[in-house]
Structures are given as C-alpha cells and as structure tokens.
Backbone as ProteinMPNN parsed JSONL, in Angstrom:
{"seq_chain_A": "XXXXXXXXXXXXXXXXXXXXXXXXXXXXXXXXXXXXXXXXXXXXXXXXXXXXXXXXXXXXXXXXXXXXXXXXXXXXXXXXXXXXXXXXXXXXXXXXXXXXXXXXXXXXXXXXXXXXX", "coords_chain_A": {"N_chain_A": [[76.963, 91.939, 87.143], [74.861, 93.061, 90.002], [75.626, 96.235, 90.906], [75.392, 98.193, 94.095], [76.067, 100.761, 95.508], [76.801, 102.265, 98.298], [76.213, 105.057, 100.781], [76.872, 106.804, 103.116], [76.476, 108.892, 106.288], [78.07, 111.901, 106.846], [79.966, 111.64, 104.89], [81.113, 109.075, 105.888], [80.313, 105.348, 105.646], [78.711, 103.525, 108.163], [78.37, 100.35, 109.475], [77.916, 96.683, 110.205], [79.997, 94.562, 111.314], [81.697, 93.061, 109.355], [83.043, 90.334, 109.769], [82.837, 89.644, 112.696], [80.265, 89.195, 111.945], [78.792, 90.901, 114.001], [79.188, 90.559, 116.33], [81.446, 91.17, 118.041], [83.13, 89.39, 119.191], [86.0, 86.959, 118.246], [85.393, 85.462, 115.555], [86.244, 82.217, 115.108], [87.418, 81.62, 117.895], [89.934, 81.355, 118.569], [91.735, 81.911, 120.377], [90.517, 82.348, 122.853], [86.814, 81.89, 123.674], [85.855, 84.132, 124.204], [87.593, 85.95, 123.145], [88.5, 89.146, 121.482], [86.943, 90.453, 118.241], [89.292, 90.758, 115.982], [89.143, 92.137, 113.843], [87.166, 94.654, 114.342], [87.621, 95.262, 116.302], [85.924, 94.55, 118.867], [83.66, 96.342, 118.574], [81.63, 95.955, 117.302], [80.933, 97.191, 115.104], [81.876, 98.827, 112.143], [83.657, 101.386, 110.457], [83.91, 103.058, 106.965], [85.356, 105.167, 104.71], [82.597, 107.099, 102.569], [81.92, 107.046, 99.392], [80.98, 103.404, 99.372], [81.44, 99.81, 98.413], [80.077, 96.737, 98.676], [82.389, 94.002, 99.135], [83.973, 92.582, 96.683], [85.641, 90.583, 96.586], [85.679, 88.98, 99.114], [83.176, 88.68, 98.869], [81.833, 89.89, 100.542], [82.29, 88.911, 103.11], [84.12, 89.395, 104.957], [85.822, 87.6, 105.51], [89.005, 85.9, 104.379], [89.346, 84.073, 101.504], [88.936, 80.844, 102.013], [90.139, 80.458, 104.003], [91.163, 80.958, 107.522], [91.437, 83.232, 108.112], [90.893, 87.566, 108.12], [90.07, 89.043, 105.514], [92.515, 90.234, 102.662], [91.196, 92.195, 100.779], [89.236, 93.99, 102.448], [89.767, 93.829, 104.899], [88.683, 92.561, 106.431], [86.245, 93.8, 106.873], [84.274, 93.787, 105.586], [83.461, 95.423, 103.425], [84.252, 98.139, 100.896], [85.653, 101.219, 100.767], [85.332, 103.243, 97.719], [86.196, 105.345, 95.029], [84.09, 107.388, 93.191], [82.501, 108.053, 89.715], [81.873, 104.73, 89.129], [83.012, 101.125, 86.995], [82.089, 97.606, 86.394], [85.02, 95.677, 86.368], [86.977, 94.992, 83.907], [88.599, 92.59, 83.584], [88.324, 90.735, 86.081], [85.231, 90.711, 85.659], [84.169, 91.174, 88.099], [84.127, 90.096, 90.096], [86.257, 90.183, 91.507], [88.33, 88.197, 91.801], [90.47, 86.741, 89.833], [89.875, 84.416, 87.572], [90.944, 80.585, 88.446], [93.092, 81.666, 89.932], [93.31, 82.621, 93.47], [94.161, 84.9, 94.508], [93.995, 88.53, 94.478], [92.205, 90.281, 91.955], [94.463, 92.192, 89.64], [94.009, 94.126, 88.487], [91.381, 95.65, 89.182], [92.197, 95.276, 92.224], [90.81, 93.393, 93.968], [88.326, 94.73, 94.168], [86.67, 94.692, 92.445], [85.545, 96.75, 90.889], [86.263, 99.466, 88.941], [87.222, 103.127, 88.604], [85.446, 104.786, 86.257], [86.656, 106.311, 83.177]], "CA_chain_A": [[77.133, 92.225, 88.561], [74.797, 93.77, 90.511], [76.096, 97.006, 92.23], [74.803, 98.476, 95.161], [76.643, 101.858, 95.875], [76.229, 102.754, 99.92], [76.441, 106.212, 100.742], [76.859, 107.216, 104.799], [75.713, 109.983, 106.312], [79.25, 112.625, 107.256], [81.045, 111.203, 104.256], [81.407, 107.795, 106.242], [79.413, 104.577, 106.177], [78.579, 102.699, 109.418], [78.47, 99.064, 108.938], [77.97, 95.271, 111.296], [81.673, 94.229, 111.804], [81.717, 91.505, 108.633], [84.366, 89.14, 110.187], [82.258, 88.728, 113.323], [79.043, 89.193, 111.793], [78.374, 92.085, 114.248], [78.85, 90.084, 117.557], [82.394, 91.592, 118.691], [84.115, 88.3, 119.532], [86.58, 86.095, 117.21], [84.469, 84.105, 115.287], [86.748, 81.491, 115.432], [87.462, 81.711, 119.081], [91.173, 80.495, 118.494], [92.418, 81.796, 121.695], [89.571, 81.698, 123.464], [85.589, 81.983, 123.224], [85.667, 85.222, 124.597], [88.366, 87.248, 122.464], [87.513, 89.905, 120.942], [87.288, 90.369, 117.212], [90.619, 91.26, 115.45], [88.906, 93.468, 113.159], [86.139, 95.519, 114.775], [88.244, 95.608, 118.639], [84.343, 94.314, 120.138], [82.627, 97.337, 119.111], [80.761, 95.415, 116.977], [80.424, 97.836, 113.793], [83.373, 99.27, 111.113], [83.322, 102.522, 109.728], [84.735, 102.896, 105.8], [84.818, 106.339, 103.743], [81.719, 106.759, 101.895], [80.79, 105.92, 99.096], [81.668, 101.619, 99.802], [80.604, 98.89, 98.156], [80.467, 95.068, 98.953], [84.281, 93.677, 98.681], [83.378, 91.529, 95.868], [86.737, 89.192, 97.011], [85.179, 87.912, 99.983], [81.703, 88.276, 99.006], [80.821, 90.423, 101.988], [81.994, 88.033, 104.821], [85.264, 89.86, 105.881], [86.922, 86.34, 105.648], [89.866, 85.564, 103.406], [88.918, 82.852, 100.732], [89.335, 79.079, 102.146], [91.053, 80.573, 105.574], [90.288, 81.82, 108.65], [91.8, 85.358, 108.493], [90.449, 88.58, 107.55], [90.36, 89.434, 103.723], [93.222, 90.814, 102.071], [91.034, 93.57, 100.339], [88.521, 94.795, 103.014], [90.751, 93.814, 105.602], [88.026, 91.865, 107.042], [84.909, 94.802, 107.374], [82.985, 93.401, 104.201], [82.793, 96.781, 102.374], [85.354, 98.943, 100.656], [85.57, 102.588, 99.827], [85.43, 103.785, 96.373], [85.857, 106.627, 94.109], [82.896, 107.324, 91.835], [81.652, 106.565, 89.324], [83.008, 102.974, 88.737], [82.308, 100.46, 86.274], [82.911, 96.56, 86.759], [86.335, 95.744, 86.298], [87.134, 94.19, 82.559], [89.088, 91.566, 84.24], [87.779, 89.435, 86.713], [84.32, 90.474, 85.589], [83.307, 91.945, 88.702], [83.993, 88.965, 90.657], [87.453, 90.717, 92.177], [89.381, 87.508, 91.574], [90.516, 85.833, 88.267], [89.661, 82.422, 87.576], [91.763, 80.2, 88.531], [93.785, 82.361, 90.718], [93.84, 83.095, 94.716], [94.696, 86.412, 94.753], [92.68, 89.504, 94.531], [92.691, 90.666, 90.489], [95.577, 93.318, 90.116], [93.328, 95.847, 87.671], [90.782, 96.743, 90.646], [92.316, 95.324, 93.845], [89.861, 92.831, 94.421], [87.266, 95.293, 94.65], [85.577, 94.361, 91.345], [85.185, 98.006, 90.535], [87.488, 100.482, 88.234], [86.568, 104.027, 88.174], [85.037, 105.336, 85.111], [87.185, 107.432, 82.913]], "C_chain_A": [[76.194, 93.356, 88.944], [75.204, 95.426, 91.4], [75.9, 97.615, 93.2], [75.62, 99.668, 95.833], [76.032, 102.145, 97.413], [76.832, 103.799, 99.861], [75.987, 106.237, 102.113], [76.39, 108.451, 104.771], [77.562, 110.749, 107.2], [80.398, 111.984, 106.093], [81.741, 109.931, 104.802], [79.826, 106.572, 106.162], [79.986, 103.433, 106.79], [78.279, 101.315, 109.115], [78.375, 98.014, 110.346], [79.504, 95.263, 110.494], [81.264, 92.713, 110.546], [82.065, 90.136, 109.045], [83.647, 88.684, 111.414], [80.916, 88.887, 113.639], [78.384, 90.181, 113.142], [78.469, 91.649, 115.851], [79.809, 90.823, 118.677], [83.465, 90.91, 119.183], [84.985, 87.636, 118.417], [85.395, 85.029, 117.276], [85.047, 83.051, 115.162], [87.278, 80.883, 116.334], [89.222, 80.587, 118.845], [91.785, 81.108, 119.228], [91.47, 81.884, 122.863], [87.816, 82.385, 122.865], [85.064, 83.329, 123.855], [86.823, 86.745, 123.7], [87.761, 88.25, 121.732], [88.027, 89.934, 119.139], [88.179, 91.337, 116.993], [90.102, 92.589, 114.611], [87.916, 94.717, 113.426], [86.69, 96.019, 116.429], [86.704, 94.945, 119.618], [83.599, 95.1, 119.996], [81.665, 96.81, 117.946], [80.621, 96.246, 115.405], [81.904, 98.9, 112.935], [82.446, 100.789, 110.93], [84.271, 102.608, 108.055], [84.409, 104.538, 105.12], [83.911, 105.78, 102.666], [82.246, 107.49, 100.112], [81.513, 104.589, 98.843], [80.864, 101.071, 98.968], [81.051, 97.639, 98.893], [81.342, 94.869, 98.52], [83.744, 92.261, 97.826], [84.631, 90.207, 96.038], [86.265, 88.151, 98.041], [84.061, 87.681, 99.836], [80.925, 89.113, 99.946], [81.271, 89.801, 103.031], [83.023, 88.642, 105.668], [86.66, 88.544, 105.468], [87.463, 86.077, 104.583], [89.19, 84.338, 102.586], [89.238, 81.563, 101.577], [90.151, 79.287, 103.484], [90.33, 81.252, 106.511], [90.706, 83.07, 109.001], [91.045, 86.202, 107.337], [91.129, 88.772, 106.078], [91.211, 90.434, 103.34], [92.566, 92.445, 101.392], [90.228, 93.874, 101.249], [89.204, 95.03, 104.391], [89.674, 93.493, 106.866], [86.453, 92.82, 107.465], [83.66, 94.231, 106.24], [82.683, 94.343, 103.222], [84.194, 97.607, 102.193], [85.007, 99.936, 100.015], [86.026, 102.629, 98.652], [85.641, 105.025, 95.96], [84.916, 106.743, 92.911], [83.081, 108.425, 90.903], [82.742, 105.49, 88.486], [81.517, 102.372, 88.055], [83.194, 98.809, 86.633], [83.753, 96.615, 85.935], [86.231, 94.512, 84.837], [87.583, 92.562, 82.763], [88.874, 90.717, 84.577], [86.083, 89.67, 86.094], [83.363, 91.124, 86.973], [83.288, 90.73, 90.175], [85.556, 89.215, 92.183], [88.782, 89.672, 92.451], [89.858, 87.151, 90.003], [90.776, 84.559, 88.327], [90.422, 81.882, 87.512], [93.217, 80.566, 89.455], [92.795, 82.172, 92.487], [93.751, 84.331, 95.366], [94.046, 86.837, 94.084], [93.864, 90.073, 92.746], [93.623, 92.323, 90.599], [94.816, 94.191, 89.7], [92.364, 96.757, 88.827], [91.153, 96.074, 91.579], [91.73, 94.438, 93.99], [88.687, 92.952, 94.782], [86.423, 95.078, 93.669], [84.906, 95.445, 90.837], [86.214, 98.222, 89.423], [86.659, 101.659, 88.071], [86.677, 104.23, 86.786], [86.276, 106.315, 84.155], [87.156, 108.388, 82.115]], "O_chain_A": [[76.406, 94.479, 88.485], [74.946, 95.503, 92.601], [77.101, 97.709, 93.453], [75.853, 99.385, 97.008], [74.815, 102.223, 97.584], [77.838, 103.908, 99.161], [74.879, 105.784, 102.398], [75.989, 109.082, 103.793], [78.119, 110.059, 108.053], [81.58, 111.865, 106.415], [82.834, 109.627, 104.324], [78.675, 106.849, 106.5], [80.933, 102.695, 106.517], [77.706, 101.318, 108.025], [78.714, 98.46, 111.442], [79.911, 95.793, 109.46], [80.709, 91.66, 110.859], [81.51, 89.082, 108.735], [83.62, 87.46, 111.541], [80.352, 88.834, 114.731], [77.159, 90.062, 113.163], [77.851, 92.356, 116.648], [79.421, 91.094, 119.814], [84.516, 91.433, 119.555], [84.444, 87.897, 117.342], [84.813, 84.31, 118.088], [84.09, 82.295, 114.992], [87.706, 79.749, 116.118], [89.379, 79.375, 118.988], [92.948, 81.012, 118.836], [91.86, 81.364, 123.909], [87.665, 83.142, 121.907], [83.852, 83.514, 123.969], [86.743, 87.973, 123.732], [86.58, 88.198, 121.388], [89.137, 89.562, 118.758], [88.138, 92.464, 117.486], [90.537, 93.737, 114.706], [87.958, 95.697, 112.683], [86.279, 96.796, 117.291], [86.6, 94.956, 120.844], [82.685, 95.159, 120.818], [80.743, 97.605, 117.765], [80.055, 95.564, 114.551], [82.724, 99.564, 113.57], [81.284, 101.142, 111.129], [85.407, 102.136, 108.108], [83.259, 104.975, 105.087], [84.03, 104.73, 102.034], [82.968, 108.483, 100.022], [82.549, 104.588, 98.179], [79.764, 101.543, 98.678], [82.088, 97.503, 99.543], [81.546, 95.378, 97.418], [83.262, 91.224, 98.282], [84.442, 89.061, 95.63], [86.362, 86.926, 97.967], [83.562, 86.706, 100.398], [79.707, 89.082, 100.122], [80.677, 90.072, 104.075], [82.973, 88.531, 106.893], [87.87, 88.627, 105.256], [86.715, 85.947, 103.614], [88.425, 83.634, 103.245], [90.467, 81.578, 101.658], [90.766, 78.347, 103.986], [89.285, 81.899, 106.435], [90.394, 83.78, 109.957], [90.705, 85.865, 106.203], [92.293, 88.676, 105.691], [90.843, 91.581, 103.59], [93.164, 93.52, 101.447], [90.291, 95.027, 100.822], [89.239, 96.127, 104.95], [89.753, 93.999, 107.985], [85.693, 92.4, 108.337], [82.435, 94.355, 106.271], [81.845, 94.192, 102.333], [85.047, 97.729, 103.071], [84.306, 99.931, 99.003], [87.107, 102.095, 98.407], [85.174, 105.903, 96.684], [85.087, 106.19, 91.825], [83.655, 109.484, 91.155], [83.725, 105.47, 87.745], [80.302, 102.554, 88.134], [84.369, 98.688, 86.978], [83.668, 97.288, 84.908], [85.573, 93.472, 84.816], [87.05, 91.583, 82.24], [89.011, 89.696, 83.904], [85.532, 88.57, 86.051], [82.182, 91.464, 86.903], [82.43, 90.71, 91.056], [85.726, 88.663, 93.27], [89.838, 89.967, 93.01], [89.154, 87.595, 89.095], [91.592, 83.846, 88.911], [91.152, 82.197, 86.572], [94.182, 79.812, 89.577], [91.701, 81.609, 92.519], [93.356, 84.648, 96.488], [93.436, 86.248, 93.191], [95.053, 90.188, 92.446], [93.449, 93.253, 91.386], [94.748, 95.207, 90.392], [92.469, 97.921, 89.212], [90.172, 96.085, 92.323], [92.503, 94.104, 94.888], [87.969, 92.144, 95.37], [85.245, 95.273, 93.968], [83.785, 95.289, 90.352], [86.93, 97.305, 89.022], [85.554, 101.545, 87.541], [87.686, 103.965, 86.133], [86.765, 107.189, 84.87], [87.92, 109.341, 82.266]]}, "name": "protein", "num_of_chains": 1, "seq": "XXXXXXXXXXXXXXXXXXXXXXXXXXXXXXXXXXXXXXXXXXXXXXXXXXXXXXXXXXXXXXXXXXXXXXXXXXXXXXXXXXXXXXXXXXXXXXXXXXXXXXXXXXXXXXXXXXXXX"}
C-alpha cells in the first residue's frame, strides 16, 4: 500500500467534498436535483484534523461500498485523520476491509492504518 500522508496548513486539511466530488449537491439527487450534499451542507469542501490520509474503505469516494450513502469510516469526506506514525494494518492489509467481509476491519477502523508502537 501506497501511503500518502496529507498535512494542512493550521493543523487542519482542506479537502473537495468526496461524496459530491466537490459540486455541493446530492450526487444522487434522491429528493431532488438540486439538494444539497448531506455531507459537505453545499460548501463544496470538508475540513479533517491534520495529518489525514485516503479512507482506504471507500477508496477515496466518500461512498459506502455497493450503496448510496456516505461511508461508515470517513463519514463520506474521503480522508480520515490520523495519529502518526502509522504502519499498514496487519489485518486487512491496508485495504481497511477483510476479505470476504462488508464491514470496515475492527484492528484499524477501516482506515487501513495502525499507529506505530
């Protein structure tokens, strides 16, 4: 696994809104084609304590596996704060699920991390 540590600038990093790819509306427009996105309110961009990585559960997209709601571990932003330094997770591998499973791996959360110890 790649990792890609982001580091903000005030101890936060600024981010596009994952869930609706940065537009501000439900990307699914399931009450109408104007709502606004559930997880960003419309302003188009998340904020997460720094230092975040990519939510290795959804991949980055915000979106729950195989559904149309926001992801259980990022909670739909695409990026989750960490505590450093982390190493991938023994478990899933870094992948933040376990094969064959659904649900986000219990050892890191679904974040596909574990800090170092």
């Amino acid at each position: 696994m790649d990792l890609e540590i982001l580091q903000g600038e005030g101890g936060k990093v600024v981010a596009d809104c994952a869930f609706c790819r940065g537009k501000g509306t439900d990307p699914f427009r399931l009450l109408s084609k104007i709502s606004l996105c559930q997880v960003c309110g419309g302003r188009k961009e998340i904020t997460v304590p720094a230092p975040a990585i990519r939510c290795a559960f959804c991949g980055g997209t915000g979106i729950h596996r195989h559904q149309r709601l926001s992801c259980d571990v990022c909670g739909g932003k695409g990026i989750v704060g960490i505590k450093a330094p982390v190493e991938t997770c023994p478990d899933c591998k870094g992948k933040g699920v376990v094969s064959g499973d659904y649900l986000p791996c219990l050892k890191c959360k679904g974040t596909g991390v574990v800090t170092k110890k």
